[in-house]
Each structure stands twice: as structure tokens, then as C-alpha cells.
C-alpha positions as CSV (number, residue, x, y, z in Angstrom):
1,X,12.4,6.3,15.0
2,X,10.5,9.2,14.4
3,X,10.2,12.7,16.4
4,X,7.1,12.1,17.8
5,X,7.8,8.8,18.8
6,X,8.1,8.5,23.0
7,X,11.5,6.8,22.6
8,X,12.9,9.3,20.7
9,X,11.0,12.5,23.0
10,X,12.2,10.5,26.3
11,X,15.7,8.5,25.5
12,X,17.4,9.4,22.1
13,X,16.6,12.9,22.1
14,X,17.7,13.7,26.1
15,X,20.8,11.6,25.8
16,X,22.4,13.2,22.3
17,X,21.6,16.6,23.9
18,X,23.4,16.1,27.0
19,X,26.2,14.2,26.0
20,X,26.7,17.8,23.1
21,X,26.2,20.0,26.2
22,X,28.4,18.8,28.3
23,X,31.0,18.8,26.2
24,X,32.7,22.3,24.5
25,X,34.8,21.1,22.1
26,X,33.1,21.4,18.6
27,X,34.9,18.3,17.0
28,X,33.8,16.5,19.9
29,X,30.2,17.9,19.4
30,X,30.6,17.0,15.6
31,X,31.4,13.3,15.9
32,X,28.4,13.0,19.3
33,X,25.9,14.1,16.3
34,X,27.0,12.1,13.4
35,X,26.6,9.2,15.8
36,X,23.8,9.7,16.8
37,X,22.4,10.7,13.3
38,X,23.8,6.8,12.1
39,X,22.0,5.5,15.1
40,X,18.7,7.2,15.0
41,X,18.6,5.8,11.1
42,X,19.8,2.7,12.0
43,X,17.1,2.2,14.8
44,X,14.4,1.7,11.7
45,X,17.0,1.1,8.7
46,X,19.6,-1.7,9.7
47,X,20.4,-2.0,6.5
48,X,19.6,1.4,5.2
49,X,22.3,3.2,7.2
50,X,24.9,1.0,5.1
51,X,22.8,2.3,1.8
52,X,23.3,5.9,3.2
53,X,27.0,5.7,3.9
54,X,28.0,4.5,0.9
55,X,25.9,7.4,-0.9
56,X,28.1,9.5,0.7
57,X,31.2,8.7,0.3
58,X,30.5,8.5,-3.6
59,X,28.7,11.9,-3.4
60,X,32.5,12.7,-1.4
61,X,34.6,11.5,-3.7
62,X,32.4,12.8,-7.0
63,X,33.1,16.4,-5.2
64,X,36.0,16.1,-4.8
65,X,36.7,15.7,-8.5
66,X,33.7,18.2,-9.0
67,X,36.8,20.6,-7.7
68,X,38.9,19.7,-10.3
69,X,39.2,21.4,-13.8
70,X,39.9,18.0,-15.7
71,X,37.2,15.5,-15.0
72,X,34.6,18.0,-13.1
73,X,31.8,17.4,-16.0
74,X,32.1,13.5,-15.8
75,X,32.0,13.7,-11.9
76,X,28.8,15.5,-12.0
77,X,27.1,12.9,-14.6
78,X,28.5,10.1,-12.6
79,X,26.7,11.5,-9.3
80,X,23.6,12.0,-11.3
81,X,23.9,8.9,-12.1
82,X,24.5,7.1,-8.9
83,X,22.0,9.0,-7.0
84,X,19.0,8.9,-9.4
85,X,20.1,5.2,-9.9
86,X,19.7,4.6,-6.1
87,X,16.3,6.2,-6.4
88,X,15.2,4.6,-9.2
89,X,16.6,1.0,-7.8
90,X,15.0,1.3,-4.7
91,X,12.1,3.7,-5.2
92,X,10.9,3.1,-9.0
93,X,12.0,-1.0,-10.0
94,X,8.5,-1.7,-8.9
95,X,6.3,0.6,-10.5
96,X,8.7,0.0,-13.8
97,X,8.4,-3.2,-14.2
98,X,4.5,-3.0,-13.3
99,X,3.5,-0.2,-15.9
100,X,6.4,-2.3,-18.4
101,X,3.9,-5.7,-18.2
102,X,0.7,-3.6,-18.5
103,X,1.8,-2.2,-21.7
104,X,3.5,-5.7,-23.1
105,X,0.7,-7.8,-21.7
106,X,4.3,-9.8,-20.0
107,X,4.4,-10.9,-16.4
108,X,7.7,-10.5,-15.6
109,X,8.0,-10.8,-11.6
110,X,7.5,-7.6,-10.1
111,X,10.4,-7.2,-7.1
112,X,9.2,-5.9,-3.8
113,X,11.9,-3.5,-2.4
114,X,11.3,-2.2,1.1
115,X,12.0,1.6,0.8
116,X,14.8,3.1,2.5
117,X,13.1,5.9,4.8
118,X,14.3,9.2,3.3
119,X,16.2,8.3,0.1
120,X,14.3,11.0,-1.7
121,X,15.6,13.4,0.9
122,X,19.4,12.4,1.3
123,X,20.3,11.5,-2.1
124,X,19.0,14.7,-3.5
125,X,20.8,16.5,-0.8
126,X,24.3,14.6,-1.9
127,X,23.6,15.4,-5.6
128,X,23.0,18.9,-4.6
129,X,26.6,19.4,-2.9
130,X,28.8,17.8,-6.3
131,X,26.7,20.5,-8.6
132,X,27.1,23.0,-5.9
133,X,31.1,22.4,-5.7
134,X,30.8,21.6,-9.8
135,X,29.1,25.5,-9.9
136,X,31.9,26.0,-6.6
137,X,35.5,25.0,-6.9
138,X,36.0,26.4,-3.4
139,X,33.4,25.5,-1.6
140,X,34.4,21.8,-1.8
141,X,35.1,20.0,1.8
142,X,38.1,17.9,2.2
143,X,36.6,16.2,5.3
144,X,34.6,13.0,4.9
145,X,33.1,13.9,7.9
146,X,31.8,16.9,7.3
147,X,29.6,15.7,4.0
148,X,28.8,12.5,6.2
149,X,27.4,15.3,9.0
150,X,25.5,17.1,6.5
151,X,24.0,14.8,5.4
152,X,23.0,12.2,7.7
153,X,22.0,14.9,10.2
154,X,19.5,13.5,11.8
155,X,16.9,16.3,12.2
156,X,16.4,16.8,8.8
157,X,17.7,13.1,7.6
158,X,13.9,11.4,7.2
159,X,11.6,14.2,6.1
160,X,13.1,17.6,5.0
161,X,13.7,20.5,4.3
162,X,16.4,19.5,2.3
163,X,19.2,21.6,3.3
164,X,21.9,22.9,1.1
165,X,25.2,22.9,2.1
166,X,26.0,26.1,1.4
167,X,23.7,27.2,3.6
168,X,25.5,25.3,6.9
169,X,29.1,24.9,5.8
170,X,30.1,27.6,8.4
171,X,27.6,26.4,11.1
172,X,29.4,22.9,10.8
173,X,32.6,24.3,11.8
174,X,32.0,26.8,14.0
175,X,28.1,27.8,15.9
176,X,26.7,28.8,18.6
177,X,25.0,26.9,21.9
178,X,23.2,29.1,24.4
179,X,20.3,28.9,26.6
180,X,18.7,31.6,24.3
181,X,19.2,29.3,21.3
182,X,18.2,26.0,23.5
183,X,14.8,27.8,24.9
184,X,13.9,29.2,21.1
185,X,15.1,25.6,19.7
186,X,12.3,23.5,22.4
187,X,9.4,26.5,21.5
188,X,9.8,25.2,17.9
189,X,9.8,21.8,18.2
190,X,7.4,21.8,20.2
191,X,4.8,24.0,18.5
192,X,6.1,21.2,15.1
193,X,5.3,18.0,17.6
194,X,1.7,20.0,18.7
195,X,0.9,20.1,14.5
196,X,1.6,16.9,13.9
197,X,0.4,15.1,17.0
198,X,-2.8,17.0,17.7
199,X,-3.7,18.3,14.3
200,X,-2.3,15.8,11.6
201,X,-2.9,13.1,13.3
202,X,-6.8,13.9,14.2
203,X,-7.1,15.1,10.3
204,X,-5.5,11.8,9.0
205,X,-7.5,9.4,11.0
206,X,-10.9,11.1,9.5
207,X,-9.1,10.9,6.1
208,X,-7.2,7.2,6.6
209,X,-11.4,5.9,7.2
210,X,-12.9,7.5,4.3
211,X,-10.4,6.8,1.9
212,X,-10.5,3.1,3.3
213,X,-14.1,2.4,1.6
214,X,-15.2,1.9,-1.5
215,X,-15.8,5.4,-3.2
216,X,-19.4,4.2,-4.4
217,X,-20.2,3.9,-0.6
218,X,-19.0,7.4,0.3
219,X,-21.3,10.3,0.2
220,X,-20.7,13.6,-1.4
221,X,-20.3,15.0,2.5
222,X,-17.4,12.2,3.4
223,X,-15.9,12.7,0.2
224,X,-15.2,16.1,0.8
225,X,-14.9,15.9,4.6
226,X,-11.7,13.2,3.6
227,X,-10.5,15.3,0.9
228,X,-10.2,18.2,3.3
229,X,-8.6,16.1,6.3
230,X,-6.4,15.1,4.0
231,X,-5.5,18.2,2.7
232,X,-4.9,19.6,6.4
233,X,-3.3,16.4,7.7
234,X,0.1,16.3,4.9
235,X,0.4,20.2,5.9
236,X,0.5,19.9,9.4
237,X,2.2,16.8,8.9
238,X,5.1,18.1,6.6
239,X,5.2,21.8,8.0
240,X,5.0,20.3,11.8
241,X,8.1,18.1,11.1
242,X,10.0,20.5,9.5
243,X,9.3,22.8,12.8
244,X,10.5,20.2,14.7
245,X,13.7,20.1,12.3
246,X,14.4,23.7,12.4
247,X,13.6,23.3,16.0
248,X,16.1,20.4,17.2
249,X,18.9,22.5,14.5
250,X,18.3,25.7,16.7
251,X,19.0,24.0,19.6
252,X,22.3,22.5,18.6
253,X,23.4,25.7,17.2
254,X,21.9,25.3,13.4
255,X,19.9,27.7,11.4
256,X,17.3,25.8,8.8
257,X,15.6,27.6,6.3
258,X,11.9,28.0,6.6
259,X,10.3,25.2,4.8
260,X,6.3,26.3,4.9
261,X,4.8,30.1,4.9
262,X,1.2,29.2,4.8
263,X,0.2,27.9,1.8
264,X,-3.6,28.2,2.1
265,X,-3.8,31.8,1.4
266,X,-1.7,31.9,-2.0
267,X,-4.0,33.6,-4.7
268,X,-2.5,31.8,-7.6
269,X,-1.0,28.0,-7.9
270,X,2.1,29.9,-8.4
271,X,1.8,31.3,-5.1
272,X,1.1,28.5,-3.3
273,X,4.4,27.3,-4.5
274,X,6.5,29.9,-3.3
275,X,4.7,28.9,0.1
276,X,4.4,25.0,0.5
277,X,7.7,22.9,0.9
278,X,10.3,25.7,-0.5
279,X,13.0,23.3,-0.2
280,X,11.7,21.1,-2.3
281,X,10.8,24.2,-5.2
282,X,14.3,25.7,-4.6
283,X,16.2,22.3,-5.4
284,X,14.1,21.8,-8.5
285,X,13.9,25.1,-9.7
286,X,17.9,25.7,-8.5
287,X,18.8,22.2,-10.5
288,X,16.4,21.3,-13.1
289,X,14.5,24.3,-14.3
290,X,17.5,27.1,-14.2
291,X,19.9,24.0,-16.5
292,X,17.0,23.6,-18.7
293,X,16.9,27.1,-19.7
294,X,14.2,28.5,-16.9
295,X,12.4,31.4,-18.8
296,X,15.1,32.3,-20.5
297,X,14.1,30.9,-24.1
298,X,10.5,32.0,-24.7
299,X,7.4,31.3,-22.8
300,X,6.9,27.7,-25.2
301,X,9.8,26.4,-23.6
302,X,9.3,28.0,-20.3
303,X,6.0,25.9,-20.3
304,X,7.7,22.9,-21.0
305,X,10.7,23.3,-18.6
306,X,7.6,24.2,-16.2
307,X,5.8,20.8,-17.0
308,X,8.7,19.0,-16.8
309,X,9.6,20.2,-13.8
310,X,6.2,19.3,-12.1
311,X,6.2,15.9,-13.4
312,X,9.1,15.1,-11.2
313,X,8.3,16.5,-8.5
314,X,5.2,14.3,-8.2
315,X,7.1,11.7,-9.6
316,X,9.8,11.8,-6.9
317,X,6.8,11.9,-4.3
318,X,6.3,8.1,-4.7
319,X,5.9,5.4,-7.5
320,X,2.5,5.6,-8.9
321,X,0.6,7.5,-11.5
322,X,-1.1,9.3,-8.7
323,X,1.6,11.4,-7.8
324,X,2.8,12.3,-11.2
325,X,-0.8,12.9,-12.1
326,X,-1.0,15.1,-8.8
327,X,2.2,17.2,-10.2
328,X,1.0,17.9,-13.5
329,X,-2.5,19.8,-12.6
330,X,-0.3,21.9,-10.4
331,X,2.2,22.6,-13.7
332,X,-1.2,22.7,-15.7
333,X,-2.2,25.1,-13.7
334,X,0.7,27.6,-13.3
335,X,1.0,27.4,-17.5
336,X,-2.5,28.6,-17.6
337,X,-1.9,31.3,-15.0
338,X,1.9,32.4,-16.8
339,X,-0.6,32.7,-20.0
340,X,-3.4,34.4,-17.7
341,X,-6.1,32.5,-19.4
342,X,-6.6,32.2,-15.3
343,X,-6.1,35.8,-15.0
344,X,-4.2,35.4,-11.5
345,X,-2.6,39.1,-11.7
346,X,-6.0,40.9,-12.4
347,X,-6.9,42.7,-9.1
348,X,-10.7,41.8,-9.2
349,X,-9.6,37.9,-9.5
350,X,-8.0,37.8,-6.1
351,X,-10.7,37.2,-4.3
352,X,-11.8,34.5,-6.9
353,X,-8.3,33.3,-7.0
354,X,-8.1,32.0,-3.5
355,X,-11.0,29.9,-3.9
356,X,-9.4,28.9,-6.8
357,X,-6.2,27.8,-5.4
358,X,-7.9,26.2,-2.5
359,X,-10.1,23.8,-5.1
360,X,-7.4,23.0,-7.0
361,X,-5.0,22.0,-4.0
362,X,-7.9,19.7,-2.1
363,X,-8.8,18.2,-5.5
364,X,-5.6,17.4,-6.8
365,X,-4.8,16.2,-3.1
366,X,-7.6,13.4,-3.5
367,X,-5.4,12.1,-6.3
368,X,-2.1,12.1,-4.5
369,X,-3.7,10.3,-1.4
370,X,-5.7,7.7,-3.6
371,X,-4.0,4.1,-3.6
372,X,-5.0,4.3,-7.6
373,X,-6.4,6.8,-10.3
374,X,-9.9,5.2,-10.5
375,X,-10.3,5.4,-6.7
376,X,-9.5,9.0,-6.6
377,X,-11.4,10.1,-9.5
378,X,-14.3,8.2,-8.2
379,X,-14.0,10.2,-5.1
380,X,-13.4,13.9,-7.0
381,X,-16.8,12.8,-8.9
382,X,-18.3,12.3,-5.4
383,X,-17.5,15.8,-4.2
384,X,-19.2,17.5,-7.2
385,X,-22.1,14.5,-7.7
386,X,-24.2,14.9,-5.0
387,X,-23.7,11.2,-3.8
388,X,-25.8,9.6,-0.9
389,X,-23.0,6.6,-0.3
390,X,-23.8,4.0,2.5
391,X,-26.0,4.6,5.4
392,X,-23.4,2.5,7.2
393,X,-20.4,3.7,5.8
394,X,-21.4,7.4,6.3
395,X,-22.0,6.4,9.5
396,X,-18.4,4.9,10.3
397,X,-16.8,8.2,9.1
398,X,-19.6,10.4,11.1
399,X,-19.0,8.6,14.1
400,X,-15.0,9.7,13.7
401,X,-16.1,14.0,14.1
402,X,-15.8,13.7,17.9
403,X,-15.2,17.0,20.1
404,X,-11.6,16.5,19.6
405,X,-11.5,16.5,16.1
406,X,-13.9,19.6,16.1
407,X,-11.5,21.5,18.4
408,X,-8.2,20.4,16.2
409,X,-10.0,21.3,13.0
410,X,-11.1,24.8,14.4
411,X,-6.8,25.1,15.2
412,X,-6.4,23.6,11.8
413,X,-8.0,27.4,10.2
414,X,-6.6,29.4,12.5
415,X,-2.7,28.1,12.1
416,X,-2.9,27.7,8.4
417,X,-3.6,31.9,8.4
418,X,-0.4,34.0,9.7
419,X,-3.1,35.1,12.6
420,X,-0.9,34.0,15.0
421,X,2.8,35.1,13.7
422,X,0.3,39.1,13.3
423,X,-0.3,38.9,17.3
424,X,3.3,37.3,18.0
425,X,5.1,41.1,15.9
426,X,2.1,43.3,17.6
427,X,2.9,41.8,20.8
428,X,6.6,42.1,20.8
429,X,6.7,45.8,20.1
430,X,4.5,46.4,23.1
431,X,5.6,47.0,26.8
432,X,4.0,43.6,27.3
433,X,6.3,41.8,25.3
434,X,8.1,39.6,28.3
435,X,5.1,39.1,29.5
436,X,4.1,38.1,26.1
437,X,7.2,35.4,25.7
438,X,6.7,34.1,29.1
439,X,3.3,32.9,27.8
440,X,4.3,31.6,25.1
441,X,6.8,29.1,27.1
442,X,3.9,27.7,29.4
443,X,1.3,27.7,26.2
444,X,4.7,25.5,25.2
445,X,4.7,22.9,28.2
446,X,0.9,22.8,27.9
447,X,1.4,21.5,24.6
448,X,4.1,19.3,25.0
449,X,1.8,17.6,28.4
450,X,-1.1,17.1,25.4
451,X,0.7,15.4,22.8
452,X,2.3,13.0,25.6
453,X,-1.2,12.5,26.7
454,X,-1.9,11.5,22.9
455,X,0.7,9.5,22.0
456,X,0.2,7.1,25.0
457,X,-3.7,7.0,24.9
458,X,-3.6,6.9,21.5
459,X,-1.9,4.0,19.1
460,X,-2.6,5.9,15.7
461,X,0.5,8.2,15.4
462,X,1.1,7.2,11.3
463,X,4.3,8.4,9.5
464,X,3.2,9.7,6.4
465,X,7.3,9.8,4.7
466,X,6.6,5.9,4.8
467,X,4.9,6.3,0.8
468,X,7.7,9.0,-0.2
């Protein structure tokens, strides 16, 4: 089940609400939400949900002796070990035992394990609590239940941000619901369902049918046209769920921490970093670069904690050399701005340097969307190789530019710029300001009434987490 999907918007999602509204007691409201968090996993993951639970009560009990002064060290390795072994056993056997017979020339059988949806999301998110405790003592939770709410929480269960538990361990035991909360709560989800559903979706479709042909019949036009779709489409993919997120935890009395602050106008990879998926940056940086020494011991070892850092976090997007290939030109790339041989920090480079950053984020993106390495290199050479491609191909991917694509693309530039967020603060310190707001709620339901229109005219509605 996904957010944008009409059982969710029309049955799941209006019957877990009412039942927590109706009812004032917070236990009450606790044990309504963890249920319905097991069942809206369940719904896709039968299986899964078992997977989850028992990931959770190890990450429990390893927290538990995380407390501890005695065997605190040995439950911290043991839940590193558990969780990366889960990811590795379920995410990484294939690709293993793939890359193992390429380099022995063996042909040992290569398993085919279905992927739990969002493993890379909840088992990071239980390995974060154990060090967090380990780091802690106090803020350990003696209730099952409250580790198994955290983290099976459904609005944030399947695709991010990954939320420390730090950051809600109050909110679980005490929050509040009002209509304020409620109204702010729909605004966001909705503006998240409007990304996804009327920009992603347009931008993936154009993207899904170049990257579907043969790269020798793509022009140097479709090559960059796909690179670009792409490029807009896992933006307003992963920033519009995580809108959503933040959205469906306002509304039940949660605060998320923003998860996207436009990307697309960093200056500098470093930049961009700071801006796209900062959950993802804080865990690695909070739990792999800061243990390995940060920039603590010199800028040599800063550069490899750096590299090593960005090779898993492509690495822990998905099971191919695409990904990890993907992570290291961004590490690449913020070694040679920490050096400044890309001067990033001089004042006549910024200009240059958001061109710059742009490039480097649509290229690398080619690679991380590519089923292999050849394909997407292929493709790169396109862009820059001035490539006729196939009259009949080029023609397929033409024919995809209809009005509605034109019109979601021209939203596509405006909402990756803070234009919008500038009007929102100019307009709220003006007289105008209710007026303003009251806008903003029918702008809302116009939105919502499109992306219904679009989910049931449409059948393409792809969920991208599917590879992560």
C-alpha cells in the first residue's frame, strides 16, 4: 500500500484517523496506530511484517543492554550485526554471489530474494536507537511498544525520512491533536501527493521510455530529456513522500524533521548535500563519519572517511554497481571541492558552481537509474556526443512531451526554487495574510480533485522505493 494509492487515500487512511479522533485516551491512540502501521505493511508484506517485528524486538532487547554498563559494547556490535546482516541477507545475497561468480568464473546459483519494502529504512532506524541509548543510558525505553511504534510507524515506515528517536520520544507519550494541527497536517500531504502524482509521475513516464531503449537508438536530445526527467522525477518523488510523511505525522500530533530544502540550487556538491534527503546525511554522518574520526585526523583521512561514507550510501541505495558508482562521484566530488581544486568557496565561481552542481547531479543520476554501467555510460556519451538515435525511437519518446507533461515540467522549475516558500513569508506579514491561507486551502482541494482525476485515469502510478 502506498500513499498515493486510492485504497489507502479512501479506506485506510479515513478509518485510522477516525478511529484516533474519536478516542482521547493517548494509550488508546498508541495501540490504534501501531495497528494500523502492522497492517498497512502487511497489506503488501505478509511475510515482511513478521521480518519487521522480530527486528524490533532484537533492536529492544540490544537497548536494553545498550543501558547497561557491563555488556553495552557487545550489545551495540550484536545489533550492528543483526541489522546489517538483515540487509545484507535480504538486500545484498544476490548481487554477492553475482559479482563472487564473475570474478571466480563459478556459477554458483544466484538466490532471488524478494525485497522487504523498506528494510533500508527500518533497520537503520532500530540500529540508530541501540547506539543512541549506547551514547544514552537514559534515554532507553522500557516499553516494547514504544520501539515497536517508532518504528513501524507507518508514515514514515516505507520511504523516509528516517526519524530518530530522540527526536519523538516525548511526542510518543504525550502530543497534541487539534484542528490547527489536522488542517496544516492535510495542506502537507497534499501539496507531497500533488509532487508525486502530477510531477513525478509525468517526469518518470518520459524517463521509464527512454531508458527502456537501447542507448545506441536514443538521440543526444532523449538522452538528455531522460536524464533530466529522471533527475526531477526521484526529487519530487522522494521529497513528495516525505511531505506526505511529515504531513500524515502533523496530523496525528507528530513533528518530522524536514527531509528536502531544495537541492537544485546548492553551489557546491557539498551543498546539495546539506539539502537533498538530510535524514539520510545526518544518520551517516551522525553514525559512520563522526566514529571514524570525521575531520578530526587531517584532511587525508577526512577524504577517506568522506569516500567511505559515500560508498555506502550508494551502496545502501540498492544492489548494483550503479549505485555505489553513483555515490562515489558525489564523494569524488566533495574531496575535490574540500581541496578547492573545484574552487566552490571563491565568490566568482558561484555562478559557475551551480551549473556545476546541476551537471554533476543529472549525470551521475543517469548512472543510478541505469539497469547496468554500460547502459548508463552509453547514455552519458549520448548527452555530450551529438547522437541522432532512431527516427522511430525518438519518435516514441517525442510523442510522450504532451501539454501535460509541458505544464508539470514548467511546476517542476518553479517548486525546485524556494519561489513559492518567498511569497508564502511575504504574504503572511501582510494584512492579507488570511486571505492568503484561505487560498492556500482551496489551491489544496484543487489539488487533491487532480491527482484523484490522475490516479483513476491513469494506471502508471510506479513506486520508486521498490529498487531501494
Amino acid at each position: 500500500m502506498t500513499f498515493s494509492s486510492v485504497i489507502f487515500l479512501f479506506i485506510f487512511f479515513p478509518v485510522c484517523f477516525l478511529l484516533y479522533a474519536v478516542i482521547p485516551n493517548i494509550t488508546v491512540r498508541n495501540i490504534i496506530l501501531a495497528a494500523a502501521s502492522l497492517v498497512f505493511y502487511a497489506f503488501g508484506e505478509p511475510f515482511a511484517v513478521l521480518l519487521m517485528i522480530l527486528s524490533i524486538i532484537f533492536n529492544y532487547f540490544f537497548g536494553r543492554l545498550a543501558a547497561g554498563n557491563k555488556h553495552d559494547k557487545l550489545a551495540v556490535l550484536f545489533a550492528v550485526i543483526v541489522n546489517i546482516g538483515l540487509l545484507i541477507a535480504y538486500k545484498y545475497t544476490g548481487f554477492f554471489t553475482s559479482t563472487f561468480n564473475s570474478i571466480t568464473g563459478l556459477s554458483i546459483p544466484v538466490p532471488n530474494i524478494r525485497l522487504p519494502i523498506g528494510i533500508s529504512f527500518f533497520t537503520f532506524q532500530g540500529l540508530s536507537y541501540v547506539i543512541d541509548v549506547y551514547r544514552d543510558k537514559q534515554s532507553v525505553q522500557k516499553s516494547l511498544f514504544a520501539v515497536l511504534l517508532y518504528i513501524s510507524f507507518f508514515p514514515q515506515l516505507i520511504a523516509g525520512p528516517i526519524v530518530r528517536y530522540e527526536d519523538i520520544a516525548k511526542q510518543l507519550r504525550e502530543r497534541e491533536f487539534s484542528s490547527d494541527r489536522v488542517a496544516r497536517g492535510i495542506k502537507r500531504f497534499i501539496f507531497g501527493l500533488g509532487k508525486k502524482v502530477l510531477i513525478a509521475n509525468q517526469m518518470g513516464f518520459v524517463a521509464d521510455t527512454v531508458f527502456s531503449y537501447a542507448p545506441e537508438d536514443v538521440s543526444s536530445f532523449s538522452a538528455w530529456a531522460g536524464a533530466i526527467c529522471y533527475t526531477l522525477q526521484i526529487f519530487f518523488d522522494f521529497s513528495g513522500y516525505s511531505d506526505m510523511a511529515i504531513g500524515l505525522g502533523c496530523m496525528f500530533g507528530f513533528d518530522f524533521r524536514e527531509n528536502f530544502n531544495y537541492p537544485f540550487i546548492a553551489p557546491s556538491i557539498q551543498d546539495f548535500w546539506r539539502r537533498w534527503h538530510i535524514s539520510l546525511s545526518t544518520w551517516f554522518k551522525e553514525y559512520v563519519y563522526i566514529p571514524l574520526g570525521g575531520n578530526r585526523k587531517g584532511n587525508a583521512r577526512t577524504t577517506v572517511n568522506k569516500l567511505i561514507v559515500f560508498f555506502l550510501t550508494g551502496f545502501w541505495h540498492g544492489a548494483n554497481f550503479t549505485f555505489i558508482l553513483w555515490g562515489m562521484i558525489h564523494g569524488l566530488c566533495q574531496m575535490l571541492e574540500t581541496y578547492q581544486i573545484i574552487p566552490t568557496k571563491k565568490k566568482w565561481f558561484r555562478p559557475i558552481g551551480h551549473i556545476y552542481t546541476l551537471l554533476v547531479t543529472i549525470i551521475a543520476f543517469v548512472l543510478f537509474r541505469a539497469d547496468t554501467l554500460s547502459q548508463g555510460f552509453r547514455l552519458i556519451g549520448n548527452m555530450f556526443g551529438g547522437v541522432m538515435g532512431s527516427d522511430a525511437v525518438n519518435a516514441e519518446i517525442h510523442a510522450c512531451f504532451s501539454m501535460l507533461f509541458v505544464i508539470a515540467l514548467i511546476f517542476a522549475v518553479i517548486l525546485s526554487t524556494p519561489v513559492c516558500r518567498v511569497i508564502s513569508e511575504k504574504m503572511a506579514a501582510k494584512k492579507a495574510a488570511g486571505a492568503y491561507e484561505y487560498m492556500t486551502y482551496i489551491g489544496s482541494l484543487l489539488i487533491f480533485a487532480l491527482c484523484i482525476l490522475s490516479l483513476i485515469s491513469s494506471k502508471y502510478n510506479p513506486f520508486i522505493y521498490f529498487r531501494f
